[in-house]
N, C-alpha and C positions, 0 to 999 in steps of 0.2 A: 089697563086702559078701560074707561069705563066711558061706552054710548049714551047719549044723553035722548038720542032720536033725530028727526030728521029737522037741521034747520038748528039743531039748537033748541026748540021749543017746549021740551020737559022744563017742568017747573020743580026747582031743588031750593031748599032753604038754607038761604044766609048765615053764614054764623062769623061773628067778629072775628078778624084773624084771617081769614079763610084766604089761602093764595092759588091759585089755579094756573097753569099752563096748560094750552088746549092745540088742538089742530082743527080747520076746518080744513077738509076735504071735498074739492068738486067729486061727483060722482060721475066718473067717468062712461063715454060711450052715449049720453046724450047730445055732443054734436062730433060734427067728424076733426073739429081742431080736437078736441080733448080726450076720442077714442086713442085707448091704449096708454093712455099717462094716469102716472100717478101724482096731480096737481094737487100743491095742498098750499096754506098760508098758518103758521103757528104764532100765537099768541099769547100773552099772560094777561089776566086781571085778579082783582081783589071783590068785583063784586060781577058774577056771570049773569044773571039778569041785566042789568044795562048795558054790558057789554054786548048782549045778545039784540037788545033795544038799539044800540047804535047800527048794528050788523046788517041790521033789515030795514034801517031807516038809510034811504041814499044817500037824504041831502047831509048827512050826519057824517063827518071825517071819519075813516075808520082806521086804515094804516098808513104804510107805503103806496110809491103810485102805481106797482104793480098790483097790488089787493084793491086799490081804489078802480083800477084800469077795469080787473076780474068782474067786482060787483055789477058795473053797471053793463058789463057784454054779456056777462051769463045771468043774474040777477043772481036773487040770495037765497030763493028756496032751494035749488040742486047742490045744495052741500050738507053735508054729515059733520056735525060736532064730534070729538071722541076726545077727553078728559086723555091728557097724557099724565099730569101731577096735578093730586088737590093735598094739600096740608094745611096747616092751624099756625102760621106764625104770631104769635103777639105782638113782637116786637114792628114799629111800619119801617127803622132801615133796616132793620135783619131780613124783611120780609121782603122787601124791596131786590135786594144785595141776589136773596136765593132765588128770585125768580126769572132777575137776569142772568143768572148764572145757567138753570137749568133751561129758559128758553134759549139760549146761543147753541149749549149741547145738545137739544131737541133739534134746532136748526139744523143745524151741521148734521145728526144722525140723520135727519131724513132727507137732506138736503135742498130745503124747499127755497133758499134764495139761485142753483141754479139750475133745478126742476121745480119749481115753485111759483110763491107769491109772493116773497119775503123779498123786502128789496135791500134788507141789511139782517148781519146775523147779529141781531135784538137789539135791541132799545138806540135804535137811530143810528146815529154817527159817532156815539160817544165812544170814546177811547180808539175808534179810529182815525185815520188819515187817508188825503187824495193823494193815490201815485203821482210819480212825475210827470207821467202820459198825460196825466189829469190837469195834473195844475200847470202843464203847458197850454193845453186844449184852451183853458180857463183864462188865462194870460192874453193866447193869441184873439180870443172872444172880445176881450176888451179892451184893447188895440184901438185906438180913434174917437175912443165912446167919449165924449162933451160931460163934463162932469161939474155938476149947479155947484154954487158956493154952497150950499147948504150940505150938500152929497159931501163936500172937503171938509167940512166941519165935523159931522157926523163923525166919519174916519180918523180925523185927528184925535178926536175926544173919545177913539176907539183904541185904537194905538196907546193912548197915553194912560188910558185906564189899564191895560191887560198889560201893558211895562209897572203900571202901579203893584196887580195885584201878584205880578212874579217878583217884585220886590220885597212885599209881603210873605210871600212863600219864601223868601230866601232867608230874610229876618225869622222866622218862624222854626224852618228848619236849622240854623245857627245857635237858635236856644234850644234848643231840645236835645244838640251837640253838646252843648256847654253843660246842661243838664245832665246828661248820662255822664261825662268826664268826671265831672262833681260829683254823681253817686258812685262811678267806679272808685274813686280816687278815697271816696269816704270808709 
């Protein structure tokens, strides 16, 4: 693990390639919520200078709405940056692929979505699902809601696209059946 300082605000040079997963860490014991926790929010980028430019700019999206929630109740100087992984990927989906990978297990290891900041373990929602708890809650929410022709349209032309493109994945995986049978068989 390597410190960068406080804040983030060492200055390190770019090099094409470069993937980084980080942790920022509140420093604990400057308010009485956050004495005696270990709060932290982990992250990946490909270029740590603007990632660090986003960090300390408010108005600037940064993550989840619990890290969005952090910045603006404790501000952004009382954290420590610490380098968990910096590598040299060339490739941008190999690079991509490994730093979702190793910021989930980063996640999980320190467990900052639930002592944390993370409001998913990495890169959004992808590849998960809402429980059923959930997509009841979600269900029972809108219940009565008045919905514009425009709102029905939108949804139809939603629907009929994501049945398009499992269609396409069906077709797609059919030949590459077809395909291996025909090399087996060759």
């Amino acid at each position: 693990m390597k410190k960068t300082g406080k804040n983030g605000k060492g200055r390190r040079k770019q090099k094409r390639g470069n993937a980084i997963v980080y942790l920022r860490k509140l420093n604990a014991g400057k308010s009485k919520e956050t004495a005696g926790h270990n709060l932290g929010y982990i992250g990946q980028t490909t270029n740590l200078s603007k990632r660090n430019w986003e960090w300390r700019n408010l108005k600037k999206a940064y993550g989840g709405e619990k890290i969005e929630r952090a910045r603006r109740l404790y501000g952004t100087d009382d954290w420590e940056l610490i380098i968990l992984y910096e590598g040299n990927v060339k490739k941008k989906s190999t690079r991509k692929k490994k730093l979702d990978r190793i910021e989930t297990a980063m996640i999980k290891l320190y467990n900052t979505v639930e002592e944390g900041f993370n409001s998913s373990y990495g890169h959004g929602m992808k590849g998960l699902h809402h429980s059923k708890a959930s997509k009841l809650k979600i269900s029972q929410s809108m219940r009565g809601v008045k919905k514009t022709e425009a709102h029905k349209k939108a949804m139809s032309e939603g629907k009929k696209k994501a049945k398009q493109r499992r269609e396409r994945q069906e077709r797609k995986l059919q030949r590459q059946q077809q395909q291996q049978s025909l090399n087996s068989a060759a």
